[in-house]
RODO-2510 file (C-alpha; in nm, 4 decimals, decimal comma):
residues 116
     n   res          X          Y          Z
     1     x     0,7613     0,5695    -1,5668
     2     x     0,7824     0,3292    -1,2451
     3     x     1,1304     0,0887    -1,2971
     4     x     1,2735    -0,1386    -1,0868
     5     x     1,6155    -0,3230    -1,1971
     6     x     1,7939    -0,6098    -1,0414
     7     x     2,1249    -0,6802    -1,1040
     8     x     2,4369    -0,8843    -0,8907
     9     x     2,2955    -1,2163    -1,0168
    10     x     2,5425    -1,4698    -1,1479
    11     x     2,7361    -1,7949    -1,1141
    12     x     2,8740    -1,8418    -0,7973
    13     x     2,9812    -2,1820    -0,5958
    14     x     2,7845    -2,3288    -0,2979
    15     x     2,8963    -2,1701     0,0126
    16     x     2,9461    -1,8454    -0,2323
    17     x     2,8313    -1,5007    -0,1692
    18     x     2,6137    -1,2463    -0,3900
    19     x     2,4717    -0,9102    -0,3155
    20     x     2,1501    -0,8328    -0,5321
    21     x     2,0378    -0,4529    -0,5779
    22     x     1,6964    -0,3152    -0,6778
    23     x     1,7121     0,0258    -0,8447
    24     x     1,3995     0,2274    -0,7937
    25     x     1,2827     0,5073    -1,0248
    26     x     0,9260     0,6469    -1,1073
    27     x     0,7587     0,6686    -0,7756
    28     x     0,7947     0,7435    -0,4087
    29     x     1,0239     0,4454    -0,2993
    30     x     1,0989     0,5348     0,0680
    31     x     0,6984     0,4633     0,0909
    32     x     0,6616     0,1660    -0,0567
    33     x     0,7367    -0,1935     0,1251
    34     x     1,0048    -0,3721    -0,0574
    35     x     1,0629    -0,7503    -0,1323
    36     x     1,2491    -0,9708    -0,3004
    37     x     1,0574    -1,2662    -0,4609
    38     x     1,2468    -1,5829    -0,6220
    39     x     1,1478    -1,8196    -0,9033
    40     x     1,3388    -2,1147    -0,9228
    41     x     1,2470    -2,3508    -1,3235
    42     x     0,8957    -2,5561    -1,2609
    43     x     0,8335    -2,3971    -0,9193
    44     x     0,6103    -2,0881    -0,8356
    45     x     0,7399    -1,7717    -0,7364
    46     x     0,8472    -1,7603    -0,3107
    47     x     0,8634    -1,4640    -0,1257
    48     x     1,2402    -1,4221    -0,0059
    49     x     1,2395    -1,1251     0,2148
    50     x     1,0702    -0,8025     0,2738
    51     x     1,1051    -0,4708     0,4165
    52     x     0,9035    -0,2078     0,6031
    53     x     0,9378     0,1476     0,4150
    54     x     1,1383     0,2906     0,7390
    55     x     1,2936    -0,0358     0,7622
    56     x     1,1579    -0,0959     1,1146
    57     x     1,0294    -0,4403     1,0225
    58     x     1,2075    -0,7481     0,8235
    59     x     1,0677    -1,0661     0,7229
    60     x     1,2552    -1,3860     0,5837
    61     x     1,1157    -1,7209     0,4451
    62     x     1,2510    -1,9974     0,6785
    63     x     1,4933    -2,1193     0,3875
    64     x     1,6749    -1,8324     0,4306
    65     x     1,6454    -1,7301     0,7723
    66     x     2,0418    -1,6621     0,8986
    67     x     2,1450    -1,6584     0,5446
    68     x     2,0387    -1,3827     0,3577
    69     x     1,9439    -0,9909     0,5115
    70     x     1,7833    -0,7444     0,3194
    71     x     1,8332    -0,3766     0,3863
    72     x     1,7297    -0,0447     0,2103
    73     x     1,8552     0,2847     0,1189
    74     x     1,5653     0,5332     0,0699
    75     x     1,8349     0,7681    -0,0298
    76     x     1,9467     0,6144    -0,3020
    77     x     1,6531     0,4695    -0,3883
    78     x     1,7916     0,1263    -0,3340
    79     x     1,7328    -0,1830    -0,1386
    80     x     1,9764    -0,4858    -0,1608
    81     x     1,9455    -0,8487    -0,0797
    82     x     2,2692    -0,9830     0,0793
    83     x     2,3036    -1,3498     0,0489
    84     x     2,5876    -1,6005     0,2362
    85     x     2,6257    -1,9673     0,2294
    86     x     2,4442    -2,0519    -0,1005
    87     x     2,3458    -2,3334    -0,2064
    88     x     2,2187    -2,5243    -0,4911
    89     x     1,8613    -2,4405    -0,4143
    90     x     1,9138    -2,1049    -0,3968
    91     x     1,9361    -2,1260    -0,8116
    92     x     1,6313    -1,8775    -0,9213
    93     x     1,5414    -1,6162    -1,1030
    94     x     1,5569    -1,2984    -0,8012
    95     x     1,2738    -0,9930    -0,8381
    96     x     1,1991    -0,6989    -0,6431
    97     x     0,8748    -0,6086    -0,6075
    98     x     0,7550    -0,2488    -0,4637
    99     x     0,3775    -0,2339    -0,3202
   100     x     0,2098     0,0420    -0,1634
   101     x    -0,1733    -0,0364    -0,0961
   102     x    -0,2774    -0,1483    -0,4736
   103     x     0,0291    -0,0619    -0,6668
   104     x     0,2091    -0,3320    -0,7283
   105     x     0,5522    -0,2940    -0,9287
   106     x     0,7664    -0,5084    -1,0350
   107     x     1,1416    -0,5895    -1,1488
   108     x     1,2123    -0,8196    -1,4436
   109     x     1,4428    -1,0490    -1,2633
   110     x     1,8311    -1,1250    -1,2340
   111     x     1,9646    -1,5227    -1,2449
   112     x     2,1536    -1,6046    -0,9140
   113     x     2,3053    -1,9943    -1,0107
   114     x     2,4376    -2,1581    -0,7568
   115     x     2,6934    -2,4634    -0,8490
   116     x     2,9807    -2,5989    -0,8664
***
């Protein structure tokens, strides 16, 4: 059974820090490209950031560039989403989102809100 489950969202002020994690279980994560996805109320879902499978390759959207650095730990199964001087439009609902040719998995989200 494939799962993938956020957590580290919260409240936290502008300028604030958070560290997301993605918990993989039910296939071959250190395979798979990872991502983080956002979805902030009335907007479609963004690609964040992604990750190679041997973590040889990161992308960023430009929002975030400087800001926010994903990493991955195919030993634990894990990849994170580190992200420094928030701000208000950084308020979404965060997923992680495993793909490997045509599977596709998905997380079911954790709230980051960002105010003060």
């Amino acid at each position: 059974q494939v799962q993938l489950v956020e957590s580290g969202g919260g409240l936290v002020q502008p300028g604030g820090s958070l560290r997301l994690s993605c918990a993989a279980s039910g296939f071959t994560f250190r395979l798979y490209a990872m991502s983080w996805y956002r979805q902030a109320p009335g907007k479609e879902r963004e690609l964040v950031a992604s990750i190679t499978y041997d973590e040889s390759l990161t992308n960023y959207a430009d929002s975030v560039k400087g800001r926010f650095t994903i990493s991955r730990d195919n030993a634990k199964n894990t990849v994170y989403l580190q992200m420094n001087s928030l701000k208000p439009e950084d308020t979404a609902v965060y997923y992680c989102n495993g793909r490997l040719g045509r599977n596709d998995y998905w997380g079911k989200g954790t709230l980051v809100t960002v105010s003060s």
